[in-house]
N, C-alpha and C positions, 0 to 999 in steps of 0.2 A: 129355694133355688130360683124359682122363675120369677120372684117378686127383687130380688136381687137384681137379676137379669135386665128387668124393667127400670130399676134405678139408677144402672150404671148408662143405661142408653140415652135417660131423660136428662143424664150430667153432661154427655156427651154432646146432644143434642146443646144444651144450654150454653155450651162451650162453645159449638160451633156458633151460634146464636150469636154470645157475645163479641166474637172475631169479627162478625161479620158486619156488627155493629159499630165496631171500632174503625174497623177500615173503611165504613160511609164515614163518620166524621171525619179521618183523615181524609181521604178522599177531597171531600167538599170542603173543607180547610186549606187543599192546594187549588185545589179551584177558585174559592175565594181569594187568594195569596197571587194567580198569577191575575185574576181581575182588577184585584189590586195594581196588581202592579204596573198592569197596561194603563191604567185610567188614570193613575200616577202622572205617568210616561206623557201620556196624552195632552194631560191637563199642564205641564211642565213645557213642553214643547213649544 
């Protein structure tokens, strides 16, 4: 039962893990997109 218990929190864990993972790259992906896009602008200008 408790080693169960252990595995389902360590999935959990990893899960959250991965979310959190994913939304730095998104994250830094519109970040990069609006830099883009100003420097864009900029250089257009």
């Amino acid at each position: 039962m408790k080693n169960n218990k252990t595995e389902t929190k360590r999935k959990i864990d990893m899960q959250k893990l991965l979310v959190r993972i994913m939304a730095s790259i998104l994250a830094a992906l519109m970040i990069l997109g609006i830099g883009g896009t100003l420097l864009f602008y900029l250089i257009a200008m």
